[in-house]
C-alpha positions in Angstrom: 17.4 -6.4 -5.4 17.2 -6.7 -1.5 20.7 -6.1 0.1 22.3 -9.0 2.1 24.5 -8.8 4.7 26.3 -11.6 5.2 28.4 -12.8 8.4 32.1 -12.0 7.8 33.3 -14.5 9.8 36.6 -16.1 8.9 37.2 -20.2 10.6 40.4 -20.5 9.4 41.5 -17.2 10.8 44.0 -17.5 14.2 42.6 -16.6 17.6 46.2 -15.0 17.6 45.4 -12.8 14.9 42.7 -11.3 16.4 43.5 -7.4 18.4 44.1 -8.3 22.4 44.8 -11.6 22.0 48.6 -12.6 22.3 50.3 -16.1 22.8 52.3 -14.7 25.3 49.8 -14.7 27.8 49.3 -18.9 27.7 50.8 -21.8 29.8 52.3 -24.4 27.4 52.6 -27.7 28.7 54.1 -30.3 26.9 55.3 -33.9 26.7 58.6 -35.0 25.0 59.4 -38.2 24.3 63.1 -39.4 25.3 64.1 -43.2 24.8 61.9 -45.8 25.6 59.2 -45.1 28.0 60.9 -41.8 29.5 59.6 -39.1 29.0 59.9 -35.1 29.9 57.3 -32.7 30.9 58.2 -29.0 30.2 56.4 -25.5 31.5 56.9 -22.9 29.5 55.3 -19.2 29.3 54.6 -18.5 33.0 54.8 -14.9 33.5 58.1 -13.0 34.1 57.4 -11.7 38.0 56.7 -15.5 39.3 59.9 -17.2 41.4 60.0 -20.2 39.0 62.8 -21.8 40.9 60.6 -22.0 43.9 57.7 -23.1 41.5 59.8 -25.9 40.4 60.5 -27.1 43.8 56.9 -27.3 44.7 56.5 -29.3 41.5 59.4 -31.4 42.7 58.1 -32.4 46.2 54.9 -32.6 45.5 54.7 -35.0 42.5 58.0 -36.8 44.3 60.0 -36.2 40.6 62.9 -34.8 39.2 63.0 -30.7 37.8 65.2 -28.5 36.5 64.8 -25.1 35.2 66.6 -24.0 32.0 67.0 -20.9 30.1 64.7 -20.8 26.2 66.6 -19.9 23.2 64.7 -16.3 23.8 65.5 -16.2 27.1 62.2 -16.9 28.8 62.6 -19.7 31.6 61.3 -23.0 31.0 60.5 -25.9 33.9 61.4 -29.4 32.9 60.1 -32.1 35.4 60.7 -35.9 34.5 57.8 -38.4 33.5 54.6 -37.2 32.7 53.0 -34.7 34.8 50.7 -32.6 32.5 47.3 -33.1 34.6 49.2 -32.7 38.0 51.1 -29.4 36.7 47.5 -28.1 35.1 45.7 -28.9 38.4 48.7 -27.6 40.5 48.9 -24.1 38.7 44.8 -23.5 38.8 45.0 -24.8 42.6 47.5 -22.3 43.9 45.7 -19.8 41.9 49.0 -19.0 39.5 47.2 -18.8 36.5 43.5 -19.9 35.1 42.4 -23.0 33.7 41.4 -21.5 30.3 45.2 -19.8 30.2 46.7 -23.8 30.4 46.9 -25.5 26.9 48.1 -29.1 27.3 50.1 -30.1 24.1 51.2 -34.4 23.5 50.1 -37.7 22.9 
């Protein structure tokens, strides 16, 4: 009988799984709901060596909102900017030339 080779290829296997690829090196943006129609848009997983209270501010003046930035439960600093601002923060960080476009994941409704 003929041998086959067939493609070992696994779908339901994680991209994070995979050697040289780490979650660490994404840009989480997401939406939280509050009460009502408020809502909060947080940054989370920009890289250690950035000044992100001066990232914050420039987030602040530019989209004319409120920010703060607060400490993770693992420590890692995390931008919270009021209303949603997910395509302004995605086209802000890939403007300035802080991180790529394929690095952003948007997460929310």
């Amino acid at each position: 009988m003929a041998d086959l080779a067939f493609n070992n290829f696994d779908a339901f296997k994680d991209a994070a799984d995979e050697p040289g690829a780490s979650q660490g090196e994404k840009v989480h943006v997401r939406v939280q709901q509050r009460n009502g129609r408020k809502c909060i848009t947080t940054i989370a997983g920009l890289a250690d060596d950035l000044d992100i209270k001066r990232i914050c501010k420039a987030f602040k003046k530019n989209f004319s909102c409120n920010g703060a930035v607060q400490k993770d439960e693992d420590g890692s600093e995390v931008i919270q900017l009021s209303g949603d601002q997910r395509t302004n923060v995605k086209e802000f960080l890939v403007d300035q030339e802080i991180c790529h476009s394929d690095a952003i994941v948007l997460h929310g409704f």
